[in-house]
N, C-alpha and C positions, 0 to 999 in steps of 0.2 A: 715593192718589196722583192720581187723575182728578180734578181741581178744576171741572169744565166739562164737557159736553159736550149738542151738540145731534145731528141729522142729516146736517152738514157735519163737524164735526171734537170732537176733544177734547182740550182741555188737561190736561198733564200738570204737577204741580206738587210741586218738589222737597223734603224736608224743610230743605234749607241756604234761608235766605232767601227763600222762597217763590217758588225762580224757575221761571220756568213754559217748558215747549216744546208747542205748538201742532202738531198734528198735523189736516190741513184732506185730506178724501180729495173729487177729483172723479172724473168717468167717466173721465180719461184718468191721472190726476198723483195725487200725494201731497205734499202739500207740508210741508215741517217747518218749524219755526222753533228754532236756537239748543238741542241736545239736549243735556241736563245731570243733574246733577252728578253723586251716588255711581254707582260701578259697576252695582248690583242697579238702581237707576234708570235707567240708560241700556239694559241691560238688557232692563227691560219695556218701555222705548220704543223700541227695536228688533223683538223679538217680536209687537207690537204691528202696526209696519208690513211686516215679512214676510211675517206671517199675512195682512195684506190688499193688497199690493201686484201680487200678479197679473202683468198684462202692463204696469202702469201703469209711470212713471218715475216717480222717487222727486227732490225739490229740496231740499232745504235751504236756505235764508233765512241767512243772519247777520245779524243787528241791529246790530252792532259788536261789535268786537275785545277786549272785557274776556274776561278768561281765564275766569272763571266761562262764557261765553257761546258760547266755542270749543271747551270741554274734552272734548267729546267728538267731535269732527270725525273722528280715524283710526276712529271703529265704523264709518264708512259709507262705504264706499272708491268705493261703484259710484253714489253720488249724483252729480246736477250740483247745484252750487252756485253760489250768488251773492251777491254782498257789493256793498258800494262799491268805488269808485274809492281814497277813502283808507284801505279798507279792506286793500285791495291792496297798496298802496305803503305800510302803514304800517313807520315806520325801523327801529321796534326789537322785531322782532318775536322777537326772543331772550328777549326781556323777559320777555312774556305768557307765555311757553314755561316758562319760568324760575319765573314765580310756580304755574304748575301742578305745575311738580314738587316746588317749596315744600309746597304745599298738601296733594301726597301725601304725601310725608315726612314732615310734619307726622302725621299721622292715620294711619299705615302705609297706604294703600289701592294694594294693588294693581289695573292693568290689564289688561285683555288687548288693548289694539288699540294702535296704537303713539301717541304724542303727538307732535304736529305744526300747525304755524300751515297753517289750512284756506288748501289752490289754490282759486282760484275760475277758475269758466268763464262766468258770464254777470256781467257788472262791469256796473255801475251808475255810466254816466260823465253822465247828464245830469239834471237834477232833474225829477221828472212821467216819468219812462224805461219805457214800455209794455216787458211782456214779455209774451207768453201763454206759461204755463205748462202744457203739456198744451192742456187745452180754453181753459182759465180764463186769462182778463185781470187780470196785476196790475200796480198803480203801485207806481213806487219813487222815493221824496221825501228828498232829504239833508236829515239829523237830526242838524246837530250842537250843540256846548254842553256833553253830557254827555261823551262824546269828541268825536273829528273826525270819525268814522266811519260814524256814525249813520247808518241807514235806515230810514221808516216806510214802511209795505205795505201798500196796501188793496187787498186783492181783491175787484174791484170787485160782480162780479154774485153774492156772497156777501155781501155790506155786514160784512166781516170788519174791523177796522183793528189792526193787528199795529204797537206802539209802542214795542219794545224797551223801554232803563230811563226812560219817561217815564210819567208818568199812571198814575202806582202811587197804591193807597190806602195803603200802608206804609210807603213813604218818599218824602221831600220832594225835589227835586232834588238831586241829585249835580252838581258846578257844573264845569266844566274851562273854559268858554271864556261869561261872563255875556251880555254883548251876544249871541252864536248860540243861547244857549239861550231868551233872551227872545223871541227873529224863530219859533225850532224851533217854541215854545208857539202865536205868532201862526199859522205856518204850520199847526198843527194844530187850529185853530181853524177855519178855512180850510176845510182837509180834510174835517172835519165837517158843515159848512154847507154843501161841496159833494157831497158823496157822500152816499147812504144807510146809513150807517153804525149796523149793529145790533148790532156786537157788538166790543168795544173791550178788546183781550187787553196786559197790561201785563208786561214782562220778570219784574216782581216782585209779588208781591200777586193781585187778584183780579180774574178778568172780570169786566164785567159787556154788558149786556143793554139798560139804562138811560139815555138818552140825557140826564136829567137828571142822573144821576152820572158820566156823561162831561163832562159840562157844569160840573160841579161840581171836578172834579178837574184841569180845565183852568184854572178862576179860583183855585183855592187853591195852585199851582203859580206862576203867574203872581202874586198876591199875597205870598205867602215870599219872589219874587224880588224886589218891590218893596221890601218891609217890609226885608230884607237892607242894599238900597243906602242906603234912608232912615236905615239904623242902628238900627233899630225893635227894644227887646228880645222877642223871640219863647220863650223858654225856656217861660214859663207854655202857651203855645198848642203849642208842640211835645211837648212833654210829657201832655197832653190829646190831640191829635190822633193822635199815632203812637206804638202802645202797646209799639216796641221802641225810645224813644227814648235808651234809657239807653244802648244802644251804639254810637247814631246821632251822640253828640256830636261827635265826633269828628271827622266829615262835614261838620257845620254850623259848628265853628269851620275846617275846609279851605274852606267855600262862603266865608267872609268874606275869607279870604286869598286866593281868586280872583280876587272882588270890586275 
């Protein structure tokens, strides 16, 4: 289940779709990202930050509002959180609520912590929005495209960059809104070239370390979205590059009706 980990933090990564929660410890904070999915998985990510959390405060991150991303918000009642602006205000937040208890039903999995759309205490109303966490300095940059919701996180004097569902090596863009997700990519472009960014954690898939396969996953992102508009058949190159694409199709004929 530890996909990562260095002297600052460890990713935790779930068997559902490789989605990952980020666990970053400084001298004062704990900071999480997005705590998911099975039970026995939220679990040891709990245990986890118990056993090291001391006098520190504990934060939670949301990267946005997909229900895989919130499902486990009621384990940590004594966290402060923070989300966006339209993460806050999102309308239909029965929704997300809804497909989680789909999701358990589905699979019989019981809880123990109640389900509920995460309060947030520290909102993210302005784009570049300084918070010190504890000791630590972080940005928070709206990311949207893939929802409206979206936040990217660089903690800065960590050179950590926390990118929700972007800049995965497993899947290609997820599309809600083309035109935001193209500026999101630019912006994260951005981001890179101005921060010291060492270590580049993606909602789904795998860190990396690598400032060329940051680099990399920024233009092949950016490319599917072109090749998209162009009408460029991509089936042969998605099928090569993403080796669960057999269930991904489905995603990629949604990105063209975005489109």
């Amino acid at each position: 289940m530890i996909q990562f980990q260095n002297e600052h933090m460890k990713v935790f990564q779930s068997v559902l779709y490789q989605t990952t929660s980020v666990v970053i410890q400084t001298q004062k904070a704990i900071i999480v990202t997005d705590p998911n999915w099975l039970p026995s998985e939220v679990e040891t990510i709990k245990a986890y930050i118990e056993k090291n959390l001391g006098t520190r405060q504990l934060y939670i991150i949301y990267t946005h509002s997909d229900f895989d991303h919130i499902i486990a918000a009621g384990a940590f009642p004594y966290a402060l959180t923070i989300a966006s602006e339209a993460f806050v205000n999102r309308a239909d937040q029965e929704t997300v609520l809804e497909e989680i208890r789909n999701f358990d039903a589905q699979y019989y999995v019981t809880r123990d912590y109640p389900v509920h759309y995460p309060e947030i205490d520290i909102v993210i109303c302005e784009d570049g929005q300084q918070v010190m966490l504890g000791d630590t300095l972080c940005r928070f940059y709206f990311a949207p495209g893939h929802t409206d919701d979206g936040v990217f996180t660089i903690v800065e004097p960590l050179g950590i960059f926390l990118a929700g569902d972007y800049l995965s090596d497993v899947e290609f863009p997820f599309i809600s809104d083309y035109k935001a997700y193209v500026a999101t990519l630019e912006k994260a472009q951005q981001l890179v070239e101005r921060f010291d960014v060492r270590v580049l954690v993606p909602g789904h898939g795998q860190t990396t370390t690598q400032r060329h396969e940051l680099e990399t996953r920024i233009a092949e992102s950016q490319r599917y979205l072109l090749d998209l508009k162009q009408g460029i058949d991509q089936e042969q190159m998605l099928t090569k590059r993403y080796p669960y694409y057999r269930s991904l199709k489905d995603m990629h004929e949604a990105n063209k009706k975005a489109l």
